[in-house]
N, C-alpha and C positions, 0 to 999 in steps of 0.2 A: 957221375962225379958232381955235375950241378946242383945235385939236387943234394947230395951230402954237405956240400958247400953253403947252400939255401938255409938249410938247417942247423948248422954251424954256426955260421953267421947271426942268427937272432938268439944265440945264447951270450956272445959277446956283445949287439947291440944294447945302448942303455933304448931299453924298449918306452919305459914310460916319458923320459927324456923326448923321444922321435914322436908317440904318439900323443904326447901334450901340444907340439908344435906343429904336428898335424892337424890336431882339430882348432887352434890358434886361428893357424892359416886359412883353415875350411869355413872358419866364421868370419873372415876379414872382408868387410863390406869397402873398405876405404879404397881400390882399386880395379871396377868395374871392368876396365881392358885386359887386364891378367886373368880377373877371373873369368871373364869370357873364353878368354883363350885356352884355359885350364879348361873351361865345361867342355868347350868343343874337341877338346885332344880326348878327353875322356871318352867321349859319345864314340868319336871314332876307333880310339885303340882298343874298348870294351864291347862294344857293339851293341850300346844302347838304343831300346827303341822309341824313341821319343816321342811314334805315331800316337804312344798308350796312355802319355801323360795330358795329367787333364791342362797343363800347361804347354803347350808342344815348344815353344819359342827358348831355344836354350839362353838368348841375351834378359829373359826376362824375370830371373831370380836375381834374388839381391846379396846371395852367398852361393859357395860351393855346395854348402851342406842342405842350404835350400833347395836348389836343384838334387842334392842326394836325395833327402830325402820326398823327395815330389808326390806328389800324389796323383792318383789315375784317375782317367774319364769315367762320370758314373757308370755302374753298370759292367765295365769292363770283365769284371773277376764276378761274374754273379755265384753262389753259392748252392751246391749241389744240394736235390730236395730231400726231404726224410729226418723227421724229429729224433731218428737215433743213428744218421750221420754223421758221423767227425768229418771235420772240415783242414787242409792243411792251412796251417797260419799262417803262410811266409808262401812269396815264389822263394825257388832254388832248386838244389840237385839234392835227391837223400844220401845221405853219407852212410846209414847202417839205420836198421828196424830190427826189433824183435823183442825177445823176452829178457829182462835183467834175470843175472846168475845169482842168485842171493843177493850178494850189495854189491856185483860186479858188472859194469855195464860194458859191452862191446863195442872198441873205439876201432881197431884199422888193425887188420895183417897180424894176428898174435898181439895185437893191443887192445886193453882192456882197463879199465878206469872204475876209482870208487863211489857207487850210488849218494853213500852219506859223505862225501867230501865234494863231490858237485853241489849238493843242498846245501852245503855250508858246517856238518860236522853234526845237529842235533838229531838224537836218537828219536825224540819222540814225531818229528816233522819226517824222517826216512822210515820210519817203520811199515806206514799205511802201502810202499811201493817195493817192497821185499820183492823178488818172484816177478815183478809187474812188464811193464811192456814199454819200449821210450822208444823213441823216431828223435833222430839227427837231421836234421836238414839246415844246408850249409847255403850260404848266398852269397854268389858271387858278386865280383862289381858292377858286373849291369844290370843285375836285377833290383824292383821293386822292393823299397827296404824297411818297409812298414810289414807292422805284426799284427796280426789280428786273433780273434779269440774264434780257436778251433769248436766250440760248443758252446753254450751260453753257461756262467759262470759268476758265482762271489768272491772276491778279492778276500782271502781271510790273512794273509800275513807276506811283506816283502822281505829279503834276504840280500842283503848286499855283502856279497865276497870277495875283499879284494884280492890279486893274485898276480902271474905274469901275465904279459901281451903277446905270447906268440903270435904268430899266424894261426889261420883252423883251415888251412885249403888242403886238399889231399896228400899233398907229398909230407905238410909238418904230422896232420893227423896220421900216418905210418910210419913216421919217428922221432915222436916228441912220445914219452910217457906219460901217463895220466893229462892228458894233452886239458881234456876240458876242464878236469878238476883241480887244474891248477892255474889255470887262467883267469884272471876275473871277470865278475858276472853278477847278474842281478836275477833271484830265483823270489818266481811270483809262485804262492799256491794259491790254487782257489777252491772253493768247493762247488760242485756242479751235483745232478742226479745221479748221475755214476759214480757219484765219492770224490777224493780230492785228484784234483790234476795239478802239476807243476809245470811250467813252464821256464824254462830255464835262457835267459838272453846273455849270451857268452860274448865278453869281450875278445879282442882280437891286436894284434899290430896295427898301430895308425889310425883305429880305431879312437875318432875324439871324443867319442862316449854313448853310453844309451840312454835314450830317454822313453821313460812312460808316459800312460796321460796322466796319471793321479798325484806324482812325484815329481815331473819335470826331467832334469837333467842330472844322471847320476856319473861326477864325473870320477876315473876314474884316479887311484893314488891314496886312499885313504887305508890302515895298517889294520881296524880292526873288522871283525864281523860286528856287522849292525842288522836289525832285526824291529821291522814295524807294523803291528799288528792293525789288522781292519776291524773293528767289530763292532756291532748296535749302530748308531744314527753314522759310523763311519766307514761299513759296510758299503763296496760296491760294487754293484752288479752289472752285468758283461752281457749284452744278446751276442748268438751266435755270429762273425762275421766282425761283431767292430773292432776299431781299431785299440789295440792296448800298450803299442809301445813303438817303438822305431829305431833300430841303427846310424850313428852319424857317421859314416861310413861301416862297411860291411863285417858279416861275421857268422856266426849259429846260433838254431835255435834247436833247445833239445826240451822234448816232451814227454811226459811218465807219466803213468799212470796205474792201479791196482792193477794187480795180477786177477785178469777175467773182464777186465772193466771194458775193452776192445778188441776187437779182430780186425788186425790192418788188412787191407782189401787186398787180396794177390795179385795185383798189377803194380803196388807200390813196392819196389824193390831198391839196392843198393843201386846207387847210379845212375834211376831216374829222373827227369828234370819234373817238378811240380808246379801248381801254379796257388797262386793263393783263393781258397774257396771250393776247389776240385774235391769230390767226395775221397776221402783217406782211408777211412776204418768204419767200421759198425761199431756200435756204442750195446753194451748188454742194455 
């Protein structure tokens, strides 16, 4: 019953209303004692571990979202070896792997969402991942909220979609329909050795926005699809491992790729926790 209720309930919340004054509040430097008090209730109702940031002193961010988004001790997440290793971009839990159904992709429990409506709708941008392969991996509130680039990689075009703010934590993703494809999100393609990869950064409830490195902050609320191409001297390129984007508060990351382009490693299953840099898949 709670959980029907859960769900319910953020079809009536005004979502972008709640999560514009979320991220408001997450970047409010002007009261230092609250917001300490808020990092600290965080640390402990989530079960952050602060041992891993390279910052460990929770008084010592000058926002909420600074402390979100924090960054780790070097070395931490080092990067599993082998030139045709996929690497996971994100800590979290996988939410579902495998093979896309023609343009239908496996979301939770008899749900299933549309490949070219997560990409934002154009034909010629969904074509190359017909058949292909995508990993969900969903991150919760304690983890590590930076995104990194699963392979090394050229930024050829970004995709801003705007959409709803559900939640993406397990109970909405098994009954919200087309949960991802309807949510808004910022779809990076890029092109790598294996062909193109997407990378898809899904907004969420409360969620005060994602930001890339190359773009900054995309916030969200805007009505139409927007579309910005990288190419020639504006072209840029990703080693494997760094860093390409970040959640200001948390959310998913969904990845795709040609059908053939990888084999996700059989220990990467629904339900596993990952870390960021952990070997994922084999790369053809």
């Amino acid at each position: 019953m709670f959980d029907k209720l859960f769900v319910l309930s953020q079809y009536i919340t005004p979502q972008l209303g709640v999560s514009n004054l979320a991220g408001r509040l997450a970047d409010n430097d002007r009261s230092p004692a609250l917001k300490n008090r808020v990092i600290k209730w965080f640390i402990g109702r989530y079960g952050v571990d602060m041992s891993e940031a390279a910052e460990p002193d929770p008084e010592a961010y000058s926002t909420f979202n600074a402390f979100f988004t924090r960054a780790l001790k070097p070395g931490i997440r080092p990067l599993a070896d082998g030139e045709k290793t996929l690497v996971s971009p994100v800590d979290g839990a996988i939410s579902q792997l495998g093979q896309v159904t023609g343009d239908r992709v496996f979301q939770a429990k008899g749900q299933s969402f549309s490949l070219s409506e997560l990409l934002g709708g154009d034909e010629a941008t969904t074509a190359p991942f017909a058949n292909g392969e995508f990993s969900t991996i969903y991150l919760s509130p304690k983890d590590y909220h930076r995104i990194h680039m699963p392979m090394a990689g050229t930024l050829r075009q970004m995709i801003h979609v705007p959409g709803k703010l559900f939640s993406v934590n397990p109970v909405t993703a098994e009954n919200v329909p087309n949960l991802f494809a309807r949510n808004e999100r910022v779809v990076c393609i890029f092109d790598t050795d294996s062909g193109p990869m997407a990378l898809v950064l899904v907004g969420a409830m409360i969620v005060g926005s994602v930001e890339t490195s190359w773009a900054g902050v995309v916030v969200p609320g805007s009505k139409q699809v927007t579309s910005t191409r990288y190419e020639g001297e504006q072209a840029i390129r990703f080693a494997k491992g760094e860093e390409m984007g970040r959640f200001r508060l948390g959310s998913t990351v969904i990845m795709v790729m040609p059908e053939g382009a990888v084999t996700w490693n059989s220990d990467q299953v629904a339900g596993k926790t990952v870390r960021m840099g952990e070997a994922f898949g084999a790369l053809a």
